[in-house]
C-alpha positions as CSV (number, residue, x, y, z in Angstrom):
1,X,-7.2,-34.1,0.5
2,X,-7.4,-34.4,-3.4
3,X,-10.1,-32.0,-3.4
4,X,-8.6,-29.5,-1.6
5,X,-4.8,-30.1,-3.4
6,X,-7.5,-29.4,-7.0
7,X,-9.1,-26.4,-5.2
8,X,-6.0,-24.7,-4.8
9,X,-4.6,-25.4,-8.0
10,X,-7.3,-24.4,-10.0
11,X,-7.5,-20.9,-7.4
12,X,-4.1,-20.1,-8.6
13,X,-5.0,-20.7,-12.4
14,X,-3.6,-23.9,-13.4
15,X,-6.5,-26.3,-15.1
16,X,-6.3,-29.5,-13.6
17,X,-8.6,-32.0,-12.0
18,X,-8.9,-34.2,-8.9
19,X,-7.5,-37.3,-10.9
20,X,-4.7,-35.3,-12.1
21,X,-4.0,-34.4,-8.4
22,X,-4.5,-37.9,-7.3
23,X,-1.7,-39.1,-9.6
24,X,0.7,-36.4,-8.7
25,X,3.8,-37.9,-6.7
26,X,4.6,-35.8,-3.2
27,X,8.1,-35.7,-1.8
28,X,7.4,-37.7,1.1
29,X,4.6,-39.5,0.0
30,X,1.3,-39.6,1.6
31,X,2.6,-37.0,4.4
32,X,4.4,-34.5,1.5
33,X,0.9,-34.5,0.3
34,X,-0.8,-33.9,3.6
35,X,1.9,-30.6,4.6
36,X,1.1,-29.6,1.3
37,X,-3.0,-29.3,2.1
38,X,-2.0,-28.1,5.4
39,X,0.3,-25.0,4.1
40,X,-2.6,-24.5,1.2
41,X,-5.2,-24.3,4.2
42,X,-2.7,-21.6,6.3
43,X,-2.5,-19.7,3.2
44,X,-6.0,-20.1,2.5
45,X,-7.6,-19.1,5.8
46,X,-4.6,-17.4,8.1
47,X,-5.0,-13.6,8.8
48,X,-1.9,-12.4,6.3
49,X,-0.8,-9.9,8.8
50,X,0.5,-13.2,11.4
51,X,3.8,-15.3,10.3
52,X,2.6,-18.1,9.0
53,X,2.3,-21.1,10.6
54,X,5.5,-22.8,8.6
55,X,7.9,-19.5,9.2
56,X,6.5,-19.7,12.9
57,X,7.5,-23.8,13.3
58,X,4.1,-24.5,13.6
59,X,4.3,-25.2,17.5
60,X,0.9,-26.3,18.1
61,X,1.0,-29.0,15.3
62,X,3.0,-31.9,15.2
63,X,5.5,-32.8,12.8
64,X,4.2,-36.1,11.1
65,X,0.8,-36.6,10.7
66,X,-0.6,-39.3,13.1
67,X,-0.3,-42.8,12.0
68,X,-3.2,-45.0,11.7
């Protein structure tokens, strides 16, 4: 998830690296961090001409990641 937080990041022109991202605090901790790669991913790979999944309420995904 780090990777892909740093991938993003550095796509959009900011300079920083995976232990940067690491040490980032989320609101909502470990989950914040996980919507955050999720609506990175929908931006990343949805076709732009759908609502994106968050506008849309995302009804095929639930709403807290599963717990282990």
């Amino acid at each position: 998830m780090t990777r892909i937080l740093a991938a993003g990041l550095r796509g959009a022109g900011g300079s920083v690296s995976e232990d940067q991202v690491a040490a980032l605090a989320f609101d909502g901790g470990l989950n914040g961090a996980i919507r955050a790669a999720i609506a990175l991913l929908d931006v990343t790979f949805s076709d732009q001409t759908e609502t994106p999944a968050a506008e849309a309420g995302a009804a095929n995904r639930p709403s807290q990641p599963p717990v282990a």
